[in-house]
VOGU-3710 file (C-alpha; in Angstrom, 3 decimals, decimal comma):
1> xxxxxxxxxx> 8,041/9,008/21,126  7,072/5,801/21,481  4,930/2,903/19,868  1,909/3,888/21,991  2,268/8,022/22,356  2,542/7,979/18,433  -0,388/5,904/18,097  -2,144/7,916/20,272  -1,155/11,002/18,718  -2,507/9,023/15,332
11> xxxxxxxxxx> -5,884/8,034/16,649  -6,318/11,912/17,536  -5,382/13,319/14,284  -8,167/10,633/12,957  -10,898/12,337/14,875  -10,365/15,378/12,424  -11,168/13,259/9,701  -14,696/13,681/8,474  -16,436/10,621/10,452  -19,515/11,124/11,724
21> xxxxxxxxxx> -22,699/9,613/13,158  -25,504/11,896/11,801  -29,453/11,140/12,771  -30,094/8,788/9,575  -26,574/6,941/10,114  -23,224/7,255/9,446  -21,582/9,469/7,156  -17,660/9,246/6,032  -15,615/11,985/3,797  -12,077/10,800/2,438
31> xxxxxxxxxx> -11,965/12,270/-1,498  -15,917/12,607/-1,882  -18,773/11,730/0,848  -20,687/8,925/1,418  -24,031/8,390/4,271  -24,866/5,252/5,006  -28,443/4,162/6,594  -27,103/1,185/7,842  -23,685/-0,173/7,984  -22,532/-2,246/4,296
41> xxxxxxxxxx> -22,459/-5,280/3,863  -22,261/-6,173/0,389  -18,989/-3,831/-0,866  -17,364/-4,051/-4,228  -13,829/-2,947/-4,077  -12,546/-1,518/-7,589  -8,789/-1,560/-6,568  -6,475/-4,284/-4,555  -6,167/-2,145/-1,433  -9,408/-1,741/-0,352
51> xxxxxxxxxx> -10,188/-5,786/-1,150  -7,422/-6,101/1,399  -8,784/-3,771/3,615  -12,015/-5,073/3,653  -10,966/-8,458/3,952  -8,485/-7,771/6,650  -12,192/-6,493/8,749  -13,723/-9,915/8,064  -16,199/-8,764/5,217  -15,552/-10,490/1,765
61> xxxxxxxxxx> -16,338/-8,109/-1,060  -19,221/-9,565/-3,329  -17,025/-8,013/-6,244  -13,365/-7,073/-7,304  -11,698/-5,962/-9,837  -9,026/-8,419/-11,837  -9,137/-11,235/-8,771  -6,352/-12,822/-10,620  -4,560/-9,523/-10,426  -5,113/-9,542/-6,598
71> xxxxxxxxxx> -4,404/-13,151/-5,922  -0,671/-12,378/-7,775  0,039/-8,689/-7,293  -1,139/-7,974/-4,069  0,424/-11,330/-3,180  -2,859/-12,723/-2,139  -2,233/-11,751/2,016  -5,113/-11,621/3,208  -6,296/-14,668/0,975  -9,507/-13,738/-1,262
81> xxxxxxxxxx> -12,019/-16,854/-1,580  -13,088/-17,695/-5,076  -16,676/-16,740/-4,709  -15,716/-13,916/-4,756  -17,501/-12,132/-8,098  -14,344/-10,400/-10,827  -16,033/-7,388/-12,130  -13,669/-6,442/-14,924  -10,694/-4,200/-14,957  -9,405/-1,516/-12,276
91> xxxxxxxxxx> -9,422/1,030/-15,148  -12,849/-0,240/-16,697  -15,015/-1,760/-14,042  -18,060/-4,136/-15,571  -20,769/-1,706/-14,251  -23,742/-3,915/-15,304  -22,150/-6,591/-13,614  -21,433/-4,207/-10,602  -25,580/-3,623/-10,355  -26,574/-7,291/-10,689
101> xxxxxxxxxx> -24,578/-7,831/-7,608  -26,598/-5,289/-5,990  -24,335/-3,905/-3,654  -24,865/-1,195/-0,557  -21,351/0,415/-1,086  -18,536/0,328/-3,777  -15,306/1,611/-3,151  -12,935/3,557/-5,748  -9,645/5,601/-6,375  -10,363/9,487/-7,053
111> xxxxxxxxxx> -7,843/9,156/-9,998  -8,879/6,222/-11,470  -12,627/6,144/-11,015  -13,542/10,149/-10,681  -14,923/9,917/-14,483  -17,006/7,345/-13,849  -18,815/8,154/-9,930  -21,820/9,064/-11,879  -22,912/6,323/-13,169  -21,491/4,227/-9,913
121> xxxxxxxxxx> -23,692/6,368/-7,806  -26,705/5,015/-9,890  -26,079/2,045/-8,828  -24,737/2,176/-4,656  -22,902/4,906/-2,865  -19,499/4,834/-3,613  -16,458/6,264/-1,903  -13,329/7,442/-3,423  -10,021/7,975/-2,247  -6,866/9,524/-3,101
131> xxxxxxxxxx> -3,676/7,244/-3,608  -0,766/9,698/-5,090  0,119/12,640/-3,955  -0,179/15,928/-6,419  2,579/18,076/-7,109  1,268/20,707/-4,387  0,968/18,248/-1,605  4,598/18,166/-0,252  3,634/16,382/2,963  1,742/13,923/1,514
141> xxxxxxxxxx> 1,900/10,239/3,138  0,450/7,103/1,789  1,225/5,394/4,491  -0,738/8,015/7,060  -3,642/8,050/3,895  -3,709/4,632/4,589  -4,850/4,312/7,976  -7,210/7,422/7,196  -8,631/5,099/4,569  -8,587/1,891/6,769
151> xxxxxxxxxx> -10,848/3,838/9,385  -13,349/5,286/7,365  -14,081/2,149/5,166  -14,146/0,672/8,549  -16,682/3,126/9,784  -18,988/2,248/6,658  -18,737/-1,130/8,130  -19,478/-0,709/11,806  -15,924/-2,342/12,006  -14,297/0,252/13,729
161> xxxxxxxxxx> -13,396/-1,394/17,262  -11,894/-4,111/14,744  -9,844/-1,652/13,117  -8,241/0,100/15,958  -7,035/-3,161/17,076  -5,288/-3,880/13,773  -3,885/-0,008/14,263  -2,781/-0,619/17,434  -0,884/-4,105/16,334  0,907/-2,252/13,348
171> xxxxxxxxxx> 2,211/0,516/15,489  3,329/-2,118/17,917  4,958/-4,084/14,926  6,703/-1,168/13,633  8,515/-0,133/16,833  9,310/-3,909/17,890  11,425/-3,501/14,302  12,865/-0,485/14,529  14,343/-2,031/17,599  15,585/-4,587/16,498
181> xxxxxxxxxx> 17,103/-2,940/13,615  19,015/-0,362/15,647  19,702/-2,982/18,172  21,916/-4,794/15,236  23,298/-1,348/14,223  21,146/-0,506/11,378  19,666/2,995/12,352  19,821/5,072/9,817  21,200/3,161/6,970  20,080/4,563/3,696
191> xxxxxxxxxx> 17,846/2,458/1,399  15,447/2,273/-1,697  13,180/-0,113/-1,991  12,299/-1,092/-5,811  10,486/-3,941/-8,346  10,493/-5,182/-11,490  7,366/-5,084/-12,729  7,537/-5,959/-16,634  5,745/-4,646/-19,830  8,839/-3,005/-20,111
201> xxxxxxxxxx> 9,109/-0,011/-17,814  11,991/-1,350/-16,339  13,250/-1,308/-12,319  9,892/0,216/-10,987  12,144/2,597/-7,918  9,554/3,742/-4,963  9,782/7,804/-3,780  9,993/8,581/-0,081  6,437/9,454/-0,420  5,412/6,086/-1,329
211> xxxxxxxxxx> 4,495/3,353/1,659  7,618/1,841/1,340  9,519/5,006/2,352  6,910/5,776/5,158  7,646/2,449/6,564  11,350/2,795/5,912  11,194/5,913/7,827  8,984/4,010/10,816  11,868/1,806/11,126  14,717/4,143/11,848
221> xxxxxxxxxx> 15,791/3,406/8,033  16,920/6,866/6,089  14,902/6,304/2,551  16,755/8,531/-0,306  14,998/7,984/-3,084  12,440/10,807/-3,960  12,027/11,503/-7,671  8,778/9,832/-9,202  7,048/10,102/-12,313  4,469/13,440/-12,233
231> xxxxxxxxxx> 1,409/12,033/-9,908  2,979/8,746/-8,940  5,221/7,915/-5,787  7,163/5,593/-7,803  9,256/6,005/-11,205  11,123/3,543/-13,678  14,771/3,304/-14,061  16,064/1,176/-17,335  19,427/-0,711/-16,878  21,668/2,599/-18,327
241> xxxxxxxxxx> 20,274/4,752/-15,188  20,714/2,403/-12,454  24,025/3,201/-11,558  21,541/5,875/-9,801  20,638/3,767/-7,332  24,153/4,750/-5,612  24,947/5,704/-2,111  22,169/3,640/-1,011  21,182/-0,208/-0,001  18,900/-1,430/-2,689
251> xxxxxxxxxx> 15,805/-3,737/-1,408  15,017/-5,873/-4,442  11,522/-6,933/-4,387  10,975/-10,710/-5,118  10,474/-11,518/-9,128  7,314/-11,747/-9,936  7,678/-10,664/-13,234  10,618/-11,613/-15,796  13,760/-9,410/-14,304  16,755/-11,404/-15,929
261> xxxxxxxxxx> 16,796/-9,144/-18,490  18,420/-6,764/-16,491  19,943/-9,040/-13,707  21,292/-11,851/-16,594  22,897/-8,309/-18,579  26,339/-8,295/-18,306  26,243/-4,660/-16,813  24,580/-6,025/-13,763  27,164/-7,001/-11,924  29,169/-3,380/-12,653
271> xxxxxxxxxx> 26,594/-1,376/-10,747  27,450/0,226/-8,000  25,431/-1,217/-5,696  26,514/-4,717/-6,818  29,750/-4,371/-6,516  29,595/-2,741/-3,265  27,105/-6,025/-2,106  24,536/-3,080/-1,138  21,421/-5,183/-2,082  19,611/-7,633/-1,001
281> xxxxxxxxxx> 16,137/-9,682/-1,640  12,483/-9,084/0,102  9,313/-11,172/-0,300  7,024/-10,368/-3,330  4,973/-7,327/-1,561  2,118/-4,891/-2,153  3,242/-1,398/-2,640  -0,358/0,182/-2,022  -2,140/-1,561/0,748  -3,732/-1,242/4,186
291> xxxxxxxxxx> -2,320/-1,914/7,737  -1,124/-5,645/6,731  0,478/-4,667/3,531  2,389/-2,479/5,939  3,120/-5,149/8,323  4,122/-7,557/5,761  6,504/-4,803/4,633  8,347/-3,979/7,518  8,843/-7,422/8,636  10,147/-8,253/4,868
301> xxxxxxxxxx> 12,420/-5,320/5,027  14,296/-6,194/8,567  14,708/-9,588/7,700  16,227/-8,714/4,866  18,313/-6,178/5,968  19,340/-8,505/8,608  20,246/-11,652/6,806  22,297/-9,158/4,173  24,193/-8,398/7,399  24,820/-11,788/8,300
311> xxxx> 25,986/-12,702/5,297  28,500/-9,558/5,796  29,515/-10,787/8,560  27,684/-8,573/10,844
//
């Protein structure tokens, strides 16, 4: 199937989602519902992913969470202005500094923010939405969640002729890659994308669930890994249980942490994958975004997969 039949066949499975325009508005269901009057305009995003999304519409958030955090973690793409208002932690959003920015909608993760919807609903409408899978959901997709995500928030914006476009342009994306990949003989090579992410937990190692495995799988990659931690799509790995991390090509996620613990270790270069030159660097990248996290991704993974291959010698 190609680019265009699969995003059709996407844009289809979105009209089941609960979207609708009801007499007093619009009206969007993703974890919980929300009904909006009149389409938002000032949003506070508690997490990274949906400052990117709404940024990526062309509406800056009056309020986010740990805009350092952002700026570093979610590698800053698209860029957030500094007027833009920090309103505490992800896990422990400032709520009376939430209300004096008197916002029309506020934007949450079910697991993270569940606990607290009470008290957010006092102050705006808020909509939550689910980021892992649970341990029932075997078909669970991030990357699919996502773009479910993407198009609701969008519909609480009247931005959703913007965000088909930006749909459109990562399906397009996506199959241009996979393309080129198989075009240079990579279809189907086997690969795990992972980070180090500090405070130490080690090699953070993403599951096939997790958007880097989705977008693995968009490219005509075969992603292997698949065991995360209970609720997660990811898990940690400490030096002794990387040897792991076999059979497989090992995308390294840029340092933006302190990694030469592991990498400076003398076992390092007796790993499997080291030895057998079966890694290779990407970009510093956002593991939980929206449609340009994704696009960022995939591009970051065929470059590197092709300048590993180069330096091979093809």
């Amino acid at each position: 199937m190609n680019a265009s039949l699969r995003h059709l066949a996407f844009s289809a499975a979105l009209l089941l989602t609960p979207l609708a325009a009801t007499a007093t508005g619009t009206q969007v269901c993703l974890s919980n519902c929300v009904s909006l009057k009149q389409p938002a305009k000032r949003v506070i995003a508690l997490n990274w992913s949906a400052a990117e999304m709404l940024l990526s519409l062309e509406v800056v958030p009056v309020g986010v969470t740990l805009t350092k955090g952002y700026k570093k973690w979610q590698t800053n793409h698209p860029a957030m202005p500094d007027s833009v208002t920090e309103i505490g932690r992800r896990q422990e959003p400032d709520l009376a500094t939430i209300a004096r920015l008197k916002p029309d909608l506020i934007i949450g993760y079910e697991f993270r923010h569940r606990r607290i919807l009470d008290a957010l609903e006092q102050i705006a409408p808020t909509l939550l939405y689910q980021q892992f899978p649970s341990a029932e959901q075997t078909d669970f997709s991030y990357f699919e969640q996502s773009q479910k995500v993407f198009s609701g928030i969008a519909q609480l914006l009247d931005k959703s002729a913007l965000a088909e476009i930006k749909l459109q342009h990562l399906h397009q994306r996506l199959s241009q890659l996979k393309q080129q990949l198989a075009s240079n003989g990579l279809a189907n090579k086997p690969v795990a994308y992972a980070k180090f992410v500090g405070m130490g937990y080690g090699l953070r190692v993403f599951t096939n669930k997790s958007l880097a495995g989705a977008i693995s799988q968009q490219l005509g990659l075969n992603y292997v890994w698949q065991h995360g931690l209970p609720g997660k799509d990811f898990t940690h790995l400490q030096l002794e249980q990387l040897p792991k991390l076999n059979n497989s090509h090992l995308l390294l996620a840029g340092n933006q942490v302190d990694g030469e613990r592991m990498m400076h270790s003398p076992v390092w270069p007796l790993l499997p994958f080291v030895q057998q030159h079966q890694f290779s660097d990407v970009a510093p990248l956002f593991s939980f975004g929206g449609p340009l996290s994704s696009i960022k991704m995939a591009e970051s993974f065929a470059q590197s997969l092709l300048l590993w291959q180069e330096q091979q010698g093809g």
